[in-house]
C-alpha positions as CSV (number, residue, x, y, z in Angstrom):
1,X,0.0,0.0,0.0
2,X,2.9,2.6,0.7
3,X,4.6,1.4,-2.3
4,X,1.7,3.0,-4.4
5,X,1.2,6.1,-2.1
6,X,4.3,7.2,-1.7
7,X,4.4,8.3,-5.4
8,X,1.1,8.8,-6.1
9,X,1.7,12.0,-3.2
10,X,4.9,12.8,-4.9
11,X,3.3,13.4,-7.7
12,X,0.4,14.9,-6.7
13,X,2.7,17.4,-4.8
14,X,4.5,18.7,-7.7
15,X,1.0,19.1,-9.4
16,X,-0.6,21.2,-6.7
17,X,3.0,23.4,-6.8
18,X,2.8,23.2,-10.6
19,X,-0.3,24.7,-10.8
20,X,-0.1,26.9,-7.8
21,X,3.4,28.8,-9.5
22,X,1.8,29.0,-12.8
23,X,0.3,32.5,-11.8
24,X,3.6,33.7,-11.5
25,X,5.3,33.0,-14.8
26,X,5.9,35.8,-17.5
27,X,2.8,35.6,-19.7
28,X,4.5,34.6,-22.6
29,X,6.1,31.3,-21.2
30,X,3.7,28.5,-21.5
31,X,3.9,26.5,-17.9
32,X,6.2,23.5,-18.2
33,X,4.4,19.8,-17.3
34,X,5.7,18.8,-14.5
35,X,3.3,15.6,-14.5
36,X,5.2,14.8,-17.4
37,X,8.4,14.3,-15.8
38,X,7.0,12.6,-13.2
39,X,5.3,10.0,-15.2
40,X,8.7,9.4,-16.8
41,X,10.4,9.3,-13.6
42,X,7.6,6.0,-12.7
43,X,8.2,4.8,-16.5
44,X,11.8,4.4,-15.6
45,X,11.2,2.8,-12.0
46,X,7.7,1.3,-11.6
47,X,5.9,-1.8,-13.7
48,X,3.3,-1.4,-16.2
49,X,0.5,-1.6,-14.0
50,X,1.7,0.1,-11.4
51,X,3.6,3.0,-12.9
52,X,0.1,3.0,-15.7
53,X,-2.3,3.3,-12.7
54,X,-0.5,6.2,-11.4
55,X,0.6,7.9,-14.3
56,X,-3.3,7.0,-15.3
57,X,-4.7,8.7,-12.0
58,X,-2.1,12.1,-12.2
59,X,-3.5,12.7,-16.2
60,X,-7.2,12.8,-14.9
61,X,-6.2,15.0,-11.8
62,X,-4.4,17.1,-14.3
63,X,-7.4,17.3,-16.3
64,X,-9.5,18.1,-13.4
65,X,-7.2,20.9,-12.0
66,X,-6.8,22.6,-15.7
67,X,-10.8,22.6,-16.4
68,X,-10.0,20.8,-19.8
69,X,-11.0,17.9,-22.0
70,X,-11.5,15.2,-18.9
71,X,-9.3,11.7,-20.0
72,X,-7.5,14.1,-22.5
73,X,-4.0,14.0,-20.2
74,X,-4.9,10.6,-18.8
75,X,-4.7,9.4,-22.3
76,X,-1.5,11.2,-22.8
77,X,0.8,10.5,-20.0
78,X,-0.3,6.8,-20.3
79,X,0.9,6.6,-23.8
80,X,4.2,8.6,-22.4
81,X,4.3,5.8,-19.7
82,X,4.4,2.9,-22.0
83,X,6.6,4.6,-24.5
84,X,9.2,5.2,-22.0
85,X,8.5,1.3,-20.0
86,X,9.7,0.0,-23.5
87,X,12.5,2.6,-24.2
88,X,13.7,2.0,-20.9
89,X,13.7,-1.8,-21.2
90,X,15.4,-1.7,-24.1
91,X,17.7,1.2,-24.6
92,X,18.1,2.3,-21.0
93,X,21.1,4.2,-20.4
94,X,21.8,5.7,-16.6
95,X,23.3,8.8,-17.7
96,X,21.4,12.0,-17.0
97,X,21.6,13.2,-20.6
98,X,19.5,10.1,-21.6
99,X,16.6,10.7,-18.9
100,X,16.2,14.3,-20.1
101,X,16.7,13.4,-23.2
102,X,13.4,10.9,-22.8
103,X,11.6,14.2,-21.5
104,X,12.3,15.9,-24.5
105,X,10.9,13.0,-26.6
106,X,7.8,12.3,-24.1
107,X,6.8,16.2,-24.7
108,X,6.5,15.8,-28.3
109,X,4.6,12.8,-27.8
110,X,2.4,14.5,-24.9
111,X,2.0,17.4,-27.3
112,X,1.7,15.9,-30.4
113,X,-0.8,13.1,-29.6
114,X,-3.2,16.0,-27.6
115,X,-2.6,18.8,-30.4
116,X,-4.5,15.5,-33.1
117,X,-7.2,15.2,-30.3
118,X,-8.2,18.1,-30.4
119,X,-7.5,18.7,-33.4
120,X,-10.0,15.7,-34.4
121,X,-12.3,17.2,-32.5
122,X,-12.6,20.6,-33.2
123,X,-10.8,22.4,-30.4
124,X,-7.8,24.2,-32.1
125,X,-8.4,27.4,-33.9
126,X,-5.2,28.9,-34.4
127,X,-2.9,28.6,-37.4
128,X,0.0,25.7,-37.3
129,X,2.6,27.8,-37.4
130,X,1.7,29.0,-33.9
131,X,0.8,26.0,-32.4
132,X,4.0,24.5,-33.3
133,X,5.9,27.5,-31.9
134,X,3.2,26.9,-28.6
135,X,4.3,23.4,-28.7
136,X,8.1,23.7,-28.9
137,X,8.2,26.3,-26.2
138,X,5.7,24.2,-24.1
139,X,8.4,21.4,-24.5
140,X,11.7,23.3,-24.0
141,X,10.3,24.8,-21.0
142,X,9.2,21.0,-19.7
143,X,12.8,20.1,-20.5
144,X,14.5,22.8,-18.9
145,X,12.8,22.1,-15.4
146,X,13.5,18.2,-16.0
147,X,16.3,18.1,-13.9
148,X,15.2,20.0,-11.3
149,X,12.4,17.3,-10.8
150,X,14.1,14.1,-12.0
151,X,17.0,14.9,-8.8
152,X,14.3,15.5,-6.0
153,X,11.8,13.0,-7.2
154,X,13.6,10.2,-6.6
155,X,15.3,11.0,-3.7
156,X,11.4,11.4,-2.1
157,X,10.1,8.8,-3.5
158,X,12.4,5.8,-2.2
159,X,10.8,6.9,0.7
160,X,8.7,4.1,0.7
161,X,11.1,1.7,-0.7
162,X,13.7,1.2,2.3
163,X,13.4,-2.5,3.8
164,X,11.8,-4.0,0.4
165,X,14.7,-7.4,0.2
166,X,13.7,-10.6,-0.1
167,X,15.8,-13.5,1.1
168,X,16.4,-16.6,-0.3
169,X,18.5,-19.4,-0.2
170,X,21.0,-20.7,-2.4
171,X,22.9,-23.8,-2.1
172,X,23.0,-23.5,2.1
173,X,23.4,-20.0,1.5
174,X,21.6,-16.5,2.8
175,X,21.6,-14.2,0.1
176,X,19.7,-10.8,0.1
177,X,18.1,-8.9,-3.1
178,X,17.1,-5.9,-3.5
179,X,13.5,-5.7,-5.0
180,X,13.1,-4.5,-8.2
């Protein structure tokens, strides 16, 4: 139970902070998704229905705290979580440049995959050309505050984690794992 809680408040935390330090941004900067990082950070950590379920749950809070489309970030930061579960399986790298680097890409997917939603349904009225200028700023200001996040987020987070070994035996032998 404090496995799951423990970053499912993490998150929520830098949501409620997100959205309480919007007001005092410059106008012109679009407010970077913190949500997004931290649904990277669980796609990097947690399992698939784990790290889902709570990158699930923080895209409908998002959606409920921003007065949009409701499922419209749920969607999204679930398709981030799966696409970074499988880049992380199998072309993780621990070097920072590589985690931001995945922030980078999981904004253009977060953007991208919203901006044909609405799209689709009739919510964007402004020309491309802005919207893609929206869109890159959106992500370069997400990408800047990555690290920032992806250094505190972790450290809270394992929180929950001490004490998780298991213990088996091996040929007359103690040995202790760490649980993954």
């Amino acid at each position: 139970m404090l496995r799951v809680l423990v970053p499912l408040v993490a998150g929520m935390i830098w949501l409620v902070l997100a959205t309480a330090l919007v007001g005092f941004l410059p106008g012109r900067l679009p407010p970077p998704d913190v949500v997004l990082i931290v649904v990277i950070i669980f796609g990097f950590r947690y399992s698939l229905p784990l790290g889902g379920g709570l990158s699930f749950l923080l895209g409908l809070l998002q959606d409920v705290l921003s007065g949009g489309v409701i499922g419209l970030n749920a969607l999204s930061k679930t398709v981030v979580f799966s696409l970074t579960r499988v880049i992380a399986r199998r072309f993780y790298f621990s070097h920072w440049g590589s985690k931001i680097a995945m922030v980078f890409l999981g904004g253009v997917v977060d953007g991208l995959l919203t901006s044909v939603i609405l799209f689709i349904g009739g919510g964007i009225h402004i020309p491309g050309a802005v919207l893609a200028r929206m869109l890159l700023l959106h992500i370069l200001c997400t990408g800047l505050l990555s690290p920032l996040v992806l250094v505190i987020t972790p450290r809270f987070s394992d929180l929950g984690e001490r004490g998780n070994e298991d213990i088996f035996h091996y040929e007359g032998k103690k040995a202790r794992t760490r649980g993954i």
